[in-house]
C-alpha positions as CSV (number, residue, x, y, z in Angstrom):
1,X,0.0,0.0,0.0
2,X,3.2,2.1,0.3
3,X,3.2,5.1,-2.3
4,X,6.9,5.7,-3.4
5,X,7.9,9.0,-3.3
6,X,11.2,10.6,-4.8
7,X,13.8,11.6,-2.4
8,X,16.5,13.5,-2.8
9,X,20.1,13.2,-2.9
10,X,22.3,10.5,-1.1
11,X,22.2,12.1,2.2
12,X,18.6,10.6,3.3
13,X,20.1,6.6,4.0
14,X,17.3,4.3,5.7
15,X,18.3,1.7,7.5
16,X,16.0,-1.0,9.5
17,X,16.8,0.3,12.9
18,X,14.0,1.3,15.2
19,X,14.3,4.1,18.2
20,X,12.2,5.7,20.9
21,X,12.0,9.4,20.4
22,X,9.6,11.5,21.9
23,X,9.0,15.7,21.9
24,X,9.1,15.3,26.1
25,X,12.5,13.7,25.6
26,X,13.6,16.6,23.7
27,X,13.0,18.5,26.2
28,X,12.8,22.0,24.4
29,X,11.8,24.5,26.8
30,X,9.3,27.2,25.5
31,X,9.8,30.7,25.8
32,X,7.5,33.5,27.8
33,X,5.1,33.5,24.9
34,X,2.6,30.9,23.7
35,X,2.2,29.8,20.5
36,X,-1.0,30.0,18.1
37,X,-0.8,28.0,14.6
38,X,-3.0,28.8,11.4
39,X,-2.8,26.9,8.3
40,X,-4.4,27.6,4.9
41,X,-3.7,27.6,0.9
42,X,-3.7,30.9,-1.1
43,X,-3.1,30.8,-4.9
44,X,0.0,32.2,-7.0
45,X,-2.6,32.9,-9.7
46,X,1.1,33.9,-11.8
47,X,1.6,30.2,-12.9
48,X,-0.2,26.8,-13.6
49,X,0.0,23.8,-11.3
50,X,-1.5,20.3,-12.0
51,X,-2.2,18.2,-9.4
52,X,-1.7,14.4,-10.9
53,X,-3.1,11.9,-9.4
54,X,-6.5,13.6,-10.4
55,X,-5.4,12.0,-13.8
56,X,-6.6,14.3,-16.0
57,X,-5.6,17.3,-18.2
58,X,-6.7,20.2,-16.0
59,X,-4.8,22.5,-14.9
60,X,-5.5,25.2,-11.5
61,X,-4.0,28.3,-10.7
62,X,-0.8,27.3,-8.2
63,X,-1.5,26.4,-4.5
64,X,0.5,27.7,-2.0
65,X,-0.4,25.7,1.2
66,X,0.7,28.2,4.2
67,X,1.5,27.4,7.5
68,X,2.0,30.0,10.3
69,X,3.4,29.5,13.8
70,X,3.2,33.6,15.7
71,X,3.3,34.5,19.4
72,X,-0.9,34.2,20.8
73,X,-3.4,35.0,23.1
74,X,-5.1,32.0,23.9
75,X,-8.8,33.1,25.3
76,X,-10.7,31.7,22.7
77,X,-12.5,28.1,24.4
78,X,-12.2,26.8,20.7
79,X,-8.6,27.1,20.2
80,X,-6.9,23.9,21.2
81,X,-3.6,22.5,21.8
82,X,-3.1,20.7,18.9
83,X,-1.4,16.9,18.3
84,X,1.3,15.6,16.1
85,X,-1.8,13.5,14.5
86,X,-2.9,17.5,13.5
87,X,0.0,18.3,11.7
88,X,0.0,15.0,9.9
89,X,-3.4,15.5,8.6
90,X,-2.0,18.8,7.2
91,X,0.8,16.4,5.1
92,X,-2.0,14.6,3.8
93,X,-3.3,17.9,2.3
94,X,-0.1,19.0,1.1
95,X,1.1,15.6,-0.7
96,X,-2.3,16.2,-1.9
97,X,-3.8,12.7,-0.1
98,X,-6.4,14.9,1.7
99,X,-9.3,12.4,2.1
100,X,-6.7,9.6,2.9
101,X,-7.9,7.7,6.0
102,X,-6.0,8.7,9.3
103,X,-5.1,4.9,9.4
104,X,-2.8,4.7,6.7
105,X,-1.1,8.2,7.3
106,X,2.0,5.6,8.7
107,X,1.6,3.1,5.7
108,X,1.2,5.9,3.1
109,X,4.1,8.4,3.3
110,X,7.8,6.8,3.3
111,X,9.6,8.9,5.6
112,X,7.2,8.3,8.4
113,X,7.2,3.9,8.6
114,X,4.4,2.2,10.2
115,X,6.2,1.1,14.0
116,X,4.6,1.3,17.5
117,X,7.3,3.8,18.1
118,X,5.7,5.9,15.4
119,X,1.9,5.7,16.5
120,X,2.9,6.6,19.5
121,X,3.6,10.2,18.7
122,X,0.6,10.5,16.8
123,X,-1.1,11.3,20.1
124,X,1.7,13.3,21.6
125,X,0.3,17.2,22.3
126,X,3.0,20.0,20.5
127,X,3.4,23.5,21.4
128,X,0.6,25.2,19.5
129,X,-2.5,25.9,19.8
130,X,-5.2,26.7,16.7
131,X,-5.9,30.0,15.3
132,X,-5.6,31.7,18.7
133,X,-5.6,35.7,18.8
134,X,-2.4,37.4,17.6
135,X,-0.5,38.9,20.3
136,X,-0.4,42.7,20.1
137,X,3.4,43.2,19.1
138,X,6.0,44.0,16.6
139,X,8.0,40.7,15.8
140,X,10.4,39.6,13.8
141,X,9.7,37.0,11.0
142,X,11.2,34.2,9.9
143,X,10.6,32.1,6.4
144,X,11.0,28.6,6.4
145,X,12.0,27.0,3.3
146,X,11.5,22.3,3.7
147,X,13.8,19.9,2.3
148,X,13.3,18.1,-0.8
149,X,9.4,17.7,-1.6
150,X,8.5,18.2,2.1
151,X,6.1,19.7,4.1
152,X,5.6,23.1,6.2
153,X,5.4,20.9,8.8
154,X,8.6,19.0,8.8
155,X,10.5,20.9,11.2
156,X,7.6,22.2,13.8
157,X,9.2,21.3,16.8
158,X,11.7,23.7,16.3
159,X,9.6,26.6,14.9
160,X,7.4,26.2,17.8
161,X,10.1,26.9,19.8
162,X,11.0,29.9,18.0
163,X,7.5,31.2,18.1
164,X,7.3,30.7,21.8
165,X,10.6,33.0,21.6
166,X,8.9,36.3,19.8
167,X,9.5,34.9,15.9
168,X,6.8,34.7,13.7
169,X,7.4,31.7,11.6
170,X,5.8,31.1,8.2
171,X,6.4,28.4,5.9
172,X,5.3,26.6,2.2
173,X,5.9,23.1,1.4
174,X,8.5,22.0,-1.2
175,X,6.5,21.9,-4.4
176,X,8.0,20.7,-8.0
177,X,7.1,23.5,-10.6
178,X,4.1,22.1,-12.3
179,X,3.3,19.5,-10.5
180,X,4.0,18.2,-6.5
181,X,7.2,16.7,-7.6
182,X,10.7,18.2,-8.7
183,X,12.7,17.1,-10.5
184,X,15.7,16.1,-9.1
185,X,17.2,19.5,-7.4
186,X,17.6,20.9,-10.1
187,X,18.5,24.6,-10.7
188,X,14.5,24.9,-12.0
189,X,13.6,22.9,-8.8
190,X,15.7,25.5,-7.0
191,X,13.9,29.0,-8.5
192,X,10.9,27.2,-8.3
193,X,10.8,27.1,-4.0
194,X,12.7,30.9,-4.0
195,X,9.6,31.6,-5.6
196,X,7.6,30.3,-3.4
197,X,9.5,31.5,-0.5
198,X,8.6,35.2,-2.3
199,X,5.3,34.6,-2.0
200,X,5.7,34.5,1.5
201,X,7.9,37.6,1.6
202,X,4.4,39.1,0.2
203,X,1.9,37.1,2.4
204,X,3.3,38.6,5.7
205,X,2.5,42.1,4.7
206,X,-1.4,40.9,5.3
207,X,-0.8,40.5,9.2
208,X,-0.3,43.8,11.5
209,X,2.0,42.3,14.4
210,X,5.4,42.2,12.1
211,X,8.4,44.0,12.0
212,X,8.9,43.2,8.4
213,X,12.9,45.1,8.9
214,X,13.4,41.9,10.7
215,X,13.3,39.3,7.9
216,X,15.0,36.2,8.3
217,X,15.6,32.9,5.8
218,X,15.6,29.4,7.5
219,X,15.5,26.1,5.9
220,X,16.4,22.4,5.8
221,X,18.3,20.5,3.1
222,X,17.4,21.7,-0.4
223,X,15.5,24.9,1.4
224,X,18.8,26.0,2.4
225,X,19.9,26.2,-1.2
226,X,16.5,27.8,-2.3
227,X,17.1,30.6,0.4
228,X,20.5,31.2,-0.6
229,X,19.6,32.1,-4.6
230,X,16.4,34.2,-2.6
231,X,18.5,36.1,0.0
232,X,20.7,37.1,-3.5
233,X,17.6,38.5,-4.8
234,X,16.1,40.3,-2.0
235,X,17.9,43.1,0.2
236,X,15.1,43.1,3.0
237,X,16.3,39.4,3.5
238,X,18.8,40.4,7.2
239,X,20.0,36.7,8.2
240,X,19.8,32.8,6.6
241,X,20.2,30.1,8.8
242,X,21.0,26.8,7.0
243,X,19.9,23.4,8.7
244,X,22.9,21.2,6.4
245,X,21.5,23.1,3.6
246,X,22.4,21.3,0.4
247,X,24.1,25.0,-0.6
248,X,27.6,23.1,0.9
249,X,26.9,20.1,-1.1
250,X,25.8,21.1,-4.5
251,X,27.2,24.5,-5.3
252,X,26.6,23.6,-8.9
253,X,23.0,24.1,-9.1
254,X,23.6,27.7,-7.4
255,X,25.9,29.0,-10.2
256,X,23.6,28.1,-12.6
257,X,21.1,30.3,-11.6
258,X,20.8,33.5,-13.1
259,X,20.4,35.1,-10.2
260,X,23.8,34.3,-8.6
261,X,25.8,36.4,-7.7
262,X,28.5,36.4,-4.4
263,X,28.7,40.1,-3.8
264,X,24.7,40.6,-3.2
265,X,25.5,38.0,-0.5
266,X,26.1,40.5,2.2
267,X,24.3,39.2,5.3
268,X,24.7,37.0,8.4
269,X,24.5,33.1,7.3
270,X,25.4,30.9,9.8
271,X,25.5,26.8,8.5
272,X,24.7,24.0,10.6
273,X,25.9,21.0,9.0
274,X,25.9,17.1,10.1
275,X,28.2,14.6,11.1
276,X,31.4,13.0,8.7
277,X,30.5,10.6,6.9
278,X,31.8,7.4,7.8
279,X,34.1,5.5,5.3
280,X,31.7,2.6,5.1
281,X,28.9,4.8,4.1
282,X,30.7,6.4,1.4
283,X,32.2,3.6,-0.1
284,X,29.2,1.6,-0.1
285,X,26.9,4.4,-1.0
286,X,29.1,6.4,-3.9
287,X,29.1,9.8,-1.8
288,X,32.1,11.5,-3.1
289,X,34.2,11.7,0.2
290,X,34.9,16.1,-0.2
291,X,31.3,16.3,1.2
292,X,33.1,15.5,4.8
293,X,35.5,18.9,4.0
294,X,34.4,21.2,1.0
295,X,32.3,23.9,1.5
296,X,32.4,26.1,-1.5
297,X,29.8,29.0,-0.6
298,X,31.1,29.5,2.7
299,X,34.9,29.7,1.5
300,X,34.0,32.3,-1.4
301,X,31.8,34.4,1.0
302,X,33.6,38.1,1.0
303,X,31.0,40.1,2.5
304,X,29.1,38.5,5.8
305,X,29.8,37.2,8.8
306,X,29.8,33.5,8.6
307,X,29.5,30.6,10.5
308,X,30.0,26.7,10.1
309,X,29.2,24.2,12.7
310,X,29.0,20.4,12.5
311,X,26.7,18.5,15.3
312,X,29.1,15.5,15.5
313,X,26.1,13.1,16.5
314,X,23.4,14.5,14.0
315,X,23.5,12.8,10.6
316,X,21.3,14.7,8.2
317,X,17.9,13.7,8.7
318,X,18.1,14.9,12.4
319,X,18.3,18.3,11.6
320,X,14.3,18.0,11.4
321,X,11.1,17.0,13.6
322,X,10.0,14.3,11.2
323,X,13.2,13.2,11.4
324,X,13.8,13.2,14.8
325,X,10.6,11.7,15.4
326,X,10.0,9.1,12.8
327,X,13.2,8.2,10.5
328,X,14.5,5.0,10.7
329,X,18.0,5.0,11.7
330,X,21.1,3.8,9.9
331,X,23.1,1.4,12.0
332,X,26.4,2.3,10.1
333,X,26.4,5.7,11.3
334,X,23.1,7.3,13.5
335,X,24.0,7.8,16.9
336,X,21.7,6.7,19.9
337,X,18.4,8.4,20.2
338,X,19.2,9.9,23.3
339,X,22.1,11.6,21.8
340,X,20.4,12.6,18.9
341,X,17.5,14.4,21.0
342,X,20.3,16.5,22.6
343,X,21.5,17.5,19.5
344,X,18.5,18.7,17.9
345,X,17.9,20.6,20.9
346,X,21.9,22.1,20.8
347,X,20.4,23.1,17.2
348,X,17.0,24.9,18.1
349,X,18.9,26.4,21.0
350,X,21.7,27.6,18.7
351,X,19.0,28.7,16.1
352,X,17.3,31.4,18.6
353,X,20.3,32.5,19.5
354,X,21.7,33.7,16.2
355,X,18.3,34.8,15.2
356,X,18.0,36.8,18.9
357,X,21.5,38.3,17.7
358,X,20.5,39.3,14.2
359,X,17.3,40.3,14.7
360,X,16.8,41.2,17.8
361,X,20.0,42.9,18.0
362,X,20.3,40.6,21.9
363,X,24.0,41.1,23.2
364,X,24.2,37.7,25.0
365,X,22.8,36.2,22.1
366,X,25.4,38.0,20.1
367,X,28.5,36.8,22.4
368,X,26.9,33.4,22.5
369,X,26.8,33.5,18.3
370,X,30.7,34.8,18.6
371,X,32.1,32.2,21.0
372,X,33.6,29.1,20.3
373,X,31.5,26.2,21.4
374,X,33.6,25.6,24.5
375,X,33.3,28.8,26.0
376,X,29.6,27.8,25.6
377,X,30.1,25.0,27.5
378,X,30.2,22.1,24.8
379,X,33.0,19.9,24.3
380,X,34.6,19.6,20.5
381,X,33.4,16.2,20.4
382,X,30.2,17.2,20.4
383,X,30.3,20.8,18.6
384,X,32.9,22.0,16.3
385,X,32.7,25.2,14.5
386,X,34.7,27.7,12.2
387,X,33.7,31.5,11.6
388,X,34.7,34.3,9.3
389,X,34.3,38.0,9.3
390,X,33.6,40.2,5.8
391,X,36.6,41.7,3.8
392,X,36.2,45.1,4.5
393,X,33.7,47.1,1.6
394,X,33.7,49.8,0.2
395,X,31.8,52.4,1.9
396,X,29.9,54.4,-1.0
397,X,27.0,57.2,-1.3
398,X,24.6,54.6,-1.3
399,X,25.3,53.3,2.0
400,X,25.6,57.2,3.3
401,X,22.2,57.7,2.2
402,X,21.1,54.4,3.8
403,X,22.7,56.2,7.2
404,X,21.3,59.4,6.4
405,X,17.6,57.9,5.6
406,X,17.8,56.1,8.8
407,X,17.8,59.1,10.7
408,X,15.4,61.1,8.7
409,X,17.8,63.3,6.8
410,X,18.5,65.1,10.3
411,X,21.8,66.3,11.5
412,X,23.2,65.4,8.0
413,X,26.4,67.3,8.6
414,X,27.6,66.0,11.6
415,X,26.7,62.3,10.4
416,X,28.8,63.3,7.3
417,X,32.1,64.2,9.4
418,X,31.6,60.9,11.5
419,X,31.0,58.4,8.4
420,X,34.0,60.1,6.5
421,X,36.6,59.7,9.3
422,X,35.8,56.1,9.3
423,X,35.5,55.7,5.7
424,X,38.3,58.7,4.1
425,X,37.2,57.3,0.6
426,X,33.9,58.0,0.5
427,X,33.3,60.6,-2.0
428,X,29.2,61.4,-2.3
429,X,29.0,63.5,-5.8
430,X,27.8,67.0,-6.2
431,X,25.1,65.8,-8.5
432,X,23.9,62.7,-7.1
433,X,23.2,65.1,-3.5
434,X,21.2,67.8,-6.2
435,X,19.1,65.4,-7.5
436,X,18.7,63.6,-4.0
437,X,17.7,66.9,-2.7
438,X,15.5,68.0,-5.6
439,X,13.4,64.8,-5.7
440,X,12.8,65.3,-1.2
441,X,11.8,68.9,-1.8
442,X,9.6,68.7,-4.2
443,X,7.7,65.8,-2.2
444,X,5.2,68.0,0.1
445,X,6.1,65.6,3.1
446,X,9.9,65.9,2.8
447,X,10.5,69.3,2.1
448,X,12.5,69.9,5.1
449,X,15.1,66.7,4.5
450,X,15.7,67.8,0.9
451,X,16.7,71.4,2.2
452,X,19.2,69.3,5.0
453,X,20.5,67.7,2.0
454,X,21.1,71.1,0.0
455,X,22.8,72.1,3.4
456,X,25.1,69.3,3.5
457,X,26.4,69.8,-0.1
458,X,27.1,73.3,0.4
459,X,29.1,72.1,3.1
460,X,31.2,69.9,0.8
461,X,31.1,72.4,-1.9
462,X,30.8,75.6,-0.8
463,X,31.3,77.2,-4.5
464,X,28.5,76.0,-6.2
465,X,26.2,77.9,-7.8
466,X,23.7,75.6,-9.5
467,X,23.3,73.9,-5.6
468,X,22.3,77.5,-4.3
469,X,20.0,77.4,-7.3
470,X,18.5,74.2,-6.2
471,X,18.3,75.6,-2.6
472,X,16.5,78.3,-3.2
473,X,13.9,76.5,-4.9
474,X,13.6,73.7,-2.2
475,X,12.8,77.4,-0.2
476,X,10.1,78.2,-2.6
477,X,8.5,74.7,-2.4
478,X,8.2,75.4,1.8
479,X,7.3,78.8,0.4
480,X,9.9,80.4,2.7
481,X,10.3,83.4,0.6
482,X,13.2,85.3,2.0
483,X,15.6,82.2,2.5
484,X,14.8,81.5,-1.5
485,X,15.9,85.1,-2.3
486,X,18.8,85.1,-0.3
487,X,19.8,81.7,-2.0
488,X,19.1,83.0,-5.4
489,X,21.2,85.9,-4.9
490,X,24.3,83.7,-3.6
491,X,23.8,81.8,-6.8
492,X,24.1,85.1,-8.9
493,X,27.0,85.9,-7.4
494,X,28.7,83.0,-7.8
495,X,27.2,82.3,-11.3
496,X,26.4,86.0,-12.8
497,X,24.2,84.1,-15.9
498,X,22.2,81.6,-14.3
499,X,19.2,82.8,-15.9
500,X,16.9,80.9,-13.9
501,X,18.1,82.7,-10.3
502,X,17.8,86.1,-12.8
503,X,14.2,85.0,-13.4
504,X,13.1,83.7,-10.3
505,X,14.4,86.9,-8.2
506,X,12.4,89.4,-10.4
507,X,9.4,86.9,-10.5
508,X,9.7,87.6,-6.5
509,X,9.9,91.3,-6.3
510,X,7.0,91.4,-8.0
C-alpha cells in the first residue's frame, strides 16, 4: 500500500533500525510566549500547477499551502492544543492525499514507517495551539524553506520553539514546478521554491504584528539552497540560517542560476551542518568523500559574517522533527536516540540564538553566536565550528544615504564628518546630492530633509552655484520666501548668468 515517493540526494540513508524518540524527551523548553498555529492555501494565480493523481488534463492556478506559527493569546475556548496526528493530517493535504484515511497516514508516506514507536507520537500534544488571537506586538519574521518535496510541517518542533521565543514563523511546502514533484534538485527545482519563499515575503504584509525590517531565511536541506539564490535577490532578507542546507553540497545548481551572484550575499549566514561521513557509508553508497571537508559557498563568501558548525552526532535527517521523530536510523552511522534528542535541541537552541543576535540585536545572544562552542560549554566532540568575518567594503554614497535615511535626513552634517573619518574614501558626488535633494523637496512631506541635504552639499562644496540654485527652490516649495531670495542671490554671485536665479528673483519682487 506504500506510495513511493522521490527523495532527494544521497544524504537521506534508511536503514531497518527502530528508536524511541519523543517531543518530552527533547526537552525544548518554551519561551515566555505561547504559540497559536493557522494553516491555509492561497493561490499564486502567476503560474499553472496540476495536481496528478486527479489523472486528467486540468490545470489550476498554483497552491500555496501556508503554515504559520506567531506569538498568541489563547482566550478563545475553541482554540486547542493541537497533536502531532494535527499536523499530519495537514501532510496529507499537502502531498495532496487529503481524504486519505488517518489509518494509513503511517503506511502511506515513506519517511514516516508504520512502527509502535511511530503511533505513539501520533497522540503526543506540541506546542501550538489553533488560530488563537495574535498577540499585540511587533516581531520579527522568519521564512521557512522544507527539504526536498516536504512539508511546512517537517520541522515544527523547532519553529514552535522559535514562536514561543517572539519569531513569527511562516512556511510553504516544497512543491515541483508544475506539478508536486521536482525534478531532481535541479536549478529549475531551486527557482521554483525561491519563488515560493517570495510569496511568502508578500503574504506577511497581510498581518499587522510584524516588524517586516526583521526578515529572516531558514531552511532544511534543499531549502537552504533555495534561500541562498532568494536572500541574492532580495535586500530586506537580514539573516539565513542553514539546517545542512544542500548549498555546501551542491554548489553547482547555485551557479547556474541567473540570479547568482556572491557580492549581493552580504548578510549574516550561519550553517549547521551534520556529522562526517563514515568511510563505510561512502564507499558503499558512492558519496564523493569532499562532502566531509568542502564547502564552496562559505569559503567564497567576502562580504558577511559567517558561521560553520558540525553537530558530530546528527547525521542529516536529524536536523528536522520528522526526522527526529519518525526516520529509521542507519546502524552504520546514527547515533543513539538519546544523543540525537540532545543535539537537535543544541540546534534549536543555537538557532534562537543567532536569530536573537541578528534580529533582535540581543547582546548575550550576540556573544553566544561569537564564542567558540567551548566557551559555551560544549566539548569539540560534540560541537565543532569555524567562523569568518567580511573583507572590509567599500563604503559608498549609497550606504551614506542608507545612514542618512535612517535618521530622517536630520543632522546630516555632523553624520557626514563621522562616516567620512571612518570611511576617508567616501566621496558622495555634487550631482547625485542635487538630484537627492530635488526629488525630497519637491515631495510635500519631505521638504524639510531635501533642504538638510542642499545644506550638507554646500558644506562639501561651498562654491557652487547651480546647488544654491536648487536651494533656493527647495525654499520656494516650503514657500519660505526670504531664504529662496537670499539663496538666489548667492547663486548670482557666484554664477552672474544663471538665468533661472535672474528670473526667479524678479518673478519675486513682484
Amino acid at each position: 500500500m506504500r506510495i513511493a515517493i522521490l527523495t532527494t540526494l544521497i544524504l537521506f540513508q534508511v536503514w531497518s533500525v527502530k528508536g524511541q524518540t519523543s517531543l518530552k524527551k527533547i526537552n525544548l523548553n518554551s519561551g515566555k510566549y505561547k504559540v497559536g498555529f493557522k494553516h491555509y492555501t492561497d493561490v499564486d494565480s502567476t503560474r499553472i500547477y496540476q495536481i496528478k493523481n486527479d489523472f486528467n488534463n486540468q490545470f489550476i492556478n498554483r497552491p500555496i499551502s501556508i503554515s504559520i506559527w506567531y506569538p498568541a493569546s489563547i482566550k478563545n475556548s475553541n482554540s486547542k492544543q493541537l497533536t502531532v496526528l494535527d499536523y499530519l493530517e495537514i501532510l496529507k493535504e499537502e502531498e495532496e492525499w487529503k481524504n486519505l484515511p488517518n489509518e494509513f497516514l503511517l503506511d502511506w508516506f515513506p519517511y514516516l514507517w508504520n512502527t509502535p514507536q511511530n503511533k505513539a507520537h501520533l497522540s503526543e500534544k506540541v506546542t501550538a495551539f489553533s488560530n488563537p488571537t495574535f498577540l499585540d506586538g511587533n516581531f520579527p519574521v522568519i521564512v521557512y524553506a522544507p527539504s526536498y518535496q516536504a512539508s511546512s510541517i517537517e520541522n515544527f518542533a523547532l519553529v514552535e520553539y522559535l514562536a514561543s521565543n517572539g519569531f513569527v514563523v511562516i512556511s510553504s511546502p516544497s512543491r515541483g514546478t508544475d506539478t508536486r514533484w521536482l525534478e531532481g534538485g535541479t536549478t529549475k527545482d531551486m527557482e521554483t521554491q525561491s519563488r515560493d519563499i517570495e510569496f511568502l515575503l508578500k503574504e506577511i504584509h497581510k498581518y499587522g504584528n510584524i516588524d517586516f525590517d526583521r526578515i529572516a531565511l531558514m531552511g532544511f536541506s534543499f531549502g537552504g539552497l533555495s534561500n541562498t539564490i532568494t536572500a541574492m535577490k532580495n535586500k530586506k532578507v537580514r539573516a539565513i540560517v542553514s539546517l545542512d542546507g544542500t548549498e555546501r553540497y551542491n554548489y553547482a545548481v547555485l551557479e547556474k542560476s541567473p540570479y547568482f551572484n556572491l557580492d549581493r550575499f552580504n548578510i549574516p549566514y550561519i550553517h549547521f551542518a551534520q556529522k562526517d561521513i563514515p568511510k563505510e557509508v561512502l564507499i558503499t553508497d558512492k558519496i564523493p568523500t569532499e562532502l566531509n571537508y568542502k564547502f564552496q559557498l562559505y569559503d567564497s563568501l567576502k562580504y558577511s559574517n559567517a558561521y560553520s558548525y558540525k553537530f558530530h552526532d546528527l547525521t542529516h535527517s536529524y536536523f528536522s522533527s520528522f526526522g527526529v521523530l519518525f526516520a529509521n536510523r542507519d546502524k552504520r552511522q546514527d547515533k543513539s536516540d538519546a544523543e540525537i534528542m540532545v543535539s537537535y535541541k543544541l540546534l534549536s537552541e543555537h538557532t534562537l540564538q543567532f536569530l536573537n543576535a541578528t534580529l533582535k540585536n540581543d547582546e548575550n545572544a550576540k556573544t553566544f553566536t561569537e564564542n567558540s562552542p567551548d566557551k559555551n560549554g560544549f566539548p569539540e566532540s560534540l560541537i565543532s565550528k569555524t567562523m569568518k568575518k567580511p573583507d572590509q567594503t567599500e563604503f559608498d554614497y549609497q550606504d551614506f544615504n542608507d545612514l542618512a535615511l535612517n535618521q530622517n535626513y536630520q543632522d546630516l552634517i555632523p553624520l557626514y564628518k563621522k562616516t567620512v573619518a571612518e570611511h576617508p574614501k567616501l566621496k558622495l558626488g555634487e550631482g547625485m546630492l542635487n538630484t537627492l535633494g530635488l526629488r525630497l523637496s519637491f515631495n510635500p512631506l519631505k521638504e524639510e530633509q531635501g533642504i538638510n541635504v542642499f545644506l550638507l552639499a554646500l558644506h562639501i562644496y561651498p562654491k557652487s552655484a547651480n546647488l544654491y540654485d536648487s536651494l533656493a527652490e527647495a525654499y520656494l516649495c516650503k514657500k519660505d520666501f526670504q531664504n529662496a531670495i537670499t539663496s538666489f542671490k548667492r547663486s548670482l554671485e557666484l554664477n552672474p548668468e544663471n538665468q533661472n536665479a535672474i528670473n526667479r528673483l524678479k518673478q519675486l519682487k513682484e
